[in-house]
C-alpha positions, 0 to 999 in steps of 0.5 A, a space after each residue: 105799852 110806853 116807854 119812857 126817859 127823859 130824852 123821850 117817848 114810844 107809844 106801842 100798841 098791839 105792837 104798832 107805833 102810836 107816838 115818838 119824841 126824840 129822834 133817837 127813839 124814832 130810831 128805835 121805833 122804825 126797827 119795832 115796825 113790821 115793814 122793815 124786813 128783820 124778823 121778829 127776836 132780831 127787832 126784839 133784840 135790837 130795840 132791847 139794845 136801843 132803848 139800853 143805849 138811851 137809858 145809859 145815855 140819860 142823866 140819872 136824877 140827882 139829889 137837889 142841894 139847897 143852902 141855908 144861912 142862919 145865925 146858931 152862934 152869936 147875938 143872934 143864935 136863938 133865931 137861929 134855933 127857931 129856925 133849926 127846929 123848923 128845919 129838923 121837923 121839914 126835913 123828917 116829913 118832906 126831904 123826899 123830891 118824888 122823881 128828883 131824888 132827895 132835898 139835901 140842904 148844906 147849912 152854915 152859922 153865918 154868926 149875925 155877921 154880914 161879913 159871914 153871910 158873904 163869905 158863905 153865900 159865895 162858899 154855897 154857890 161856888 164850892 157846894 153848887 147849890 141850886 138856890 139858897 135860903 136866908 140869911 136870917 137878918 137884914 143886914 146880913 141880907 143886904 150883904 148876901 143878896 147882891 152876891 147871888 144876884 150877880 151869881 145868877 141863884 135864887 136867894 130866899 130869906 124868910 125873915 128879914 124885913 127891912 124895905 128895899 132890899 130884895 127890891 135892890 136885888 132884882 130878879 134872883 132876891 126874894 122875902 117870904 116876909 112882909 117888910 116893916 113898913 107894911 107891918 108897922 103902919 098896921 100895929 101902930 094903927 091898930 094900937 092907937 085906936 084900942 087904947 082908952 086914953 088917946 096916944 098923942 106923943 109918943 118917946 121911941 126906942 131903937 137899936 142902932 145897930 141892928 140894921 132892921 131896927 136902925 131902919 125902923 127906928 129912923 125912918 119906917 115907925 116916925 112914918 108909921 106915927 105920923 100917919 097916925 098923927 102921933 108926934 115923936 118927942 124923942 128918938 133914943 138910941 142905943 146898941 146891940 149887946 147893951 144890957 144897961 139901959 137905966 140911962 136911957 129911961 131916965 132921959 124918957 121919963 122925963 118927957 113924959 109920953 103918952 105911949 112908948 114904942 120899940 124896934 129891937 130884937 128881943 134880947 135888948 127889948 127885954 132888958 129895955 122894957 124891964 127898966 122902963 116898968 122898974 123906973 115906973 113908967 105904965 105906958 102903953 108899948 108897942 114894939 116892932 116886928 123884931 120881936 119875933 114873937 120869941 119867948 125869950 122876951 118874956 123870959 128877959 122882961 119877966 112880969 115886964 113884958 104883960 101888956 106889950 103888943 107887937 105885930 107878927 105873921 105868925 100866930 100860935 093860936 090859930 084854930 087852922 089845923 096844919 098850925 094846930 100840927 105845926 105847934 104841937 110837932 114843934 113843941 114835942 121835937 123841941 121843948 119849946 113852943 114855935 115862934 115867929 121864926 120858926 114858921 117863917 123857916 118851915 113855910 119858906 122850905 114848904 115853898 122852895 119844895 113846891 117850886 122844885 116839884 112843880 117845876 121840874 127841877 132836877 139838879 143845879 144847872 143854869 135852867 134849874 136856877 131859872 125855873 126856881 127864880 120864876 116860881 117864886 116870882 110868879 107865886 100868887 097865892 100858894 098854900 103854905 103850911 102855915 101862913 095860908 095863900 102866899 103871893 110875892 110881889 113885884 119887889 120880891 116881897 112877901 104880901 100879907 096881913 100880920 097878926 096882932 099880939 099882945 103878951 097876957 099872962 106870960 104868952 103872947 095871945 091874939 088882941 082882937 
């Protein structure tokens, strides 16, 4: 027989001593032994008392709180409902911890707002006691939110901002399930000059100047990307997140006329932006950054607009992997609607924190618990996610993996070969 806690272990066999951890089981154990001179019902007795005193003695097992920042109101609510379906379909399969209890998970609407993502961050670690947090969704609420963990000494984990630098900046607590942009970038900008027919030499390029991973990718990380490619930029044209209007813009484009148009906004802007480039006649080719997101709304802003335009993403829709097969059609039933790049960042990255609570042992919120989560995900070489498959994490904190390239055709986005 063996019995067992959490502050230690007997072994009994025919009634014998085989093995002891903690010393007040010892205790316990030297009364079970048959050279102590009491009587068998009063060893009993006393070992039944002994083993009682242990167990009361002993933490029960409680629930694991896991804090999750995402924008459900605001510019950028609709991630934050990708985001939300990915969480509802988990939570119904997976809140189950084994030993640990159940995983609790405290969400707050962070709005898009840096401000709010650091508000809430402190909000979770001082008041909720949370063992570890998930998001926020956006880079820039991301470089806000991150340093408050960091200090705080709790894992922090986004599924999605790519911006380069800022889990780097954030060492040991910050980590990314995502790749960065200037991975992703080089790849689509790469893969895109080289499928076109006629050579993409100059190229006129858009960005948001607002939004914090646009902003960076349009000064910095995509004329990096072109110039390795040797594509020459003839004019970076900025504009602002929330802008509806961007004929003026357009204009100043087609006037250049560039061999290609590339773009770094989220899809709301790059819906409307795209819709104007193709209304004032503009056929060029267009890539457009991972920001994108893979959302649907995209093509519901740009319409027709958007046929043709390639983007790069972790997540593709049509992969013959059967847990992607499930994944979708879950989604799709739960939601209506069809899983975007969002949505698989959020459920891989919850698959993820799951496996390293289980793996690990963690049980509730202490400063050991804390650590066991940070070491998981910075040793994570590998790991199986639903979704993305072998997941490694790399000495940045960052996410290293191959995005996917896809290009809009016939109102979806599809794999370009």
């Amino acid at each position: 027989m063996v019995v067992v806690n959490r502050n230690g272990f007997i072994v009994f066999h025919n009634n014998e001593v085989l093995a002891i951890d903690n010393v007040f089981m010892a205790a316990v154990a030297f009364l079970a032994s048959r050279d102590t001179g009491i009587g068998v019902g009063m060893r009993k007795t006393m070992i039944a008392i002994g083993l009682s005193a242990v167990a009361m003695a002993t933490p029960a097992y409680a629930d694991v709180q896991i804090g999750v920042l995402m924008p459900t109101s605001g510019f950028a609510a609709g991630f934050g409902l990708e985001e939300q379906g990915s969480i509802d379909l988990f939570m119904k399969s997976y809140s189950d911890l084994g030993p640990a209890g159940k995983l609790k998970l405290v969400i707050y609407d962070t709005r898009g707002e840096p401000a709010q993502a650091i508000s809430l961050t402190k909000k979770l670690i001082d008041s909720d006691k949370v063992t570890a947090i998930i998001g926020p969704y956006l880079s820039g609420e991301s470089e806000a939110a991150f340093p408050v963990a960091n200090r705080a000494a709790t894992p922090i984990v986004t599924p999605s901002s790519a911006k380069p630098g800022i889990a780097a900046a954030n060492r040991p607590w910050a980590f990314r399930f995502s790749s960065t942009t200037d991975k992703t970038d080089k790849a689509l900008i790469e893969h895109w000059t080289k499928k076109q027919s006629k050579p993409i030499k100059n190229v006129v390029l858009f960005y948001d100047g607002k939004d914090a991973v646009s902003s960076s990718d349009g000064k910095t990380v995509m004329p990096a990307a072109l110039k390795a490619a040797n594509v020459n930029v003839l004019d970076a044209i900025s504009f602002q997140t929330g802008d509806v209007d961007f004929s003026a813009q357009v204009t100043r484009a087609k006037a250049l006329n560039p061999d290609g148009i590339v773009v770094t906004a989220l899809f709301t802007e790059a819906g409307h932006l795209v819709s104007e480039l193709r209304k004032q006649g503009m056929t060029q080719p267009i890539a457009a950054g991972v920001e994108l997101s893979l959302d649907h709304k995209f093509i519901e802003i740009a319409g027709k607009a958007s046929e043709g335009v390639l983007t790069a993403a972790e997540f593709n829709r049509d992969s013959s992997k059967p847990t992607v097969v499930q994944f979708v059609k879950d989604y799709e039933a739960a939601t209506h609607h069809l899983p975007g790049n969002s949505s698989a960042l959020m459920y891989d990255t919850l698959s993820l924190m799951r496996h390293c609570i289980m793996s690990t042992g963690v049980v509730g919120n202490s400063e050991a618990d804390k650590v066991k989560i940070r070491d998981c995900w910075a040793n994570m070489n590998g790991v199986e996610a639903p979704i993305a498959g072998a997941v490694t994490i790399n000495k940045d904190g960052d996410g290293v993996r191959q995005p996917n390239f896809l290009v809009v055709r016939d109102g979806k986005f599809v794999v370009d070969p």
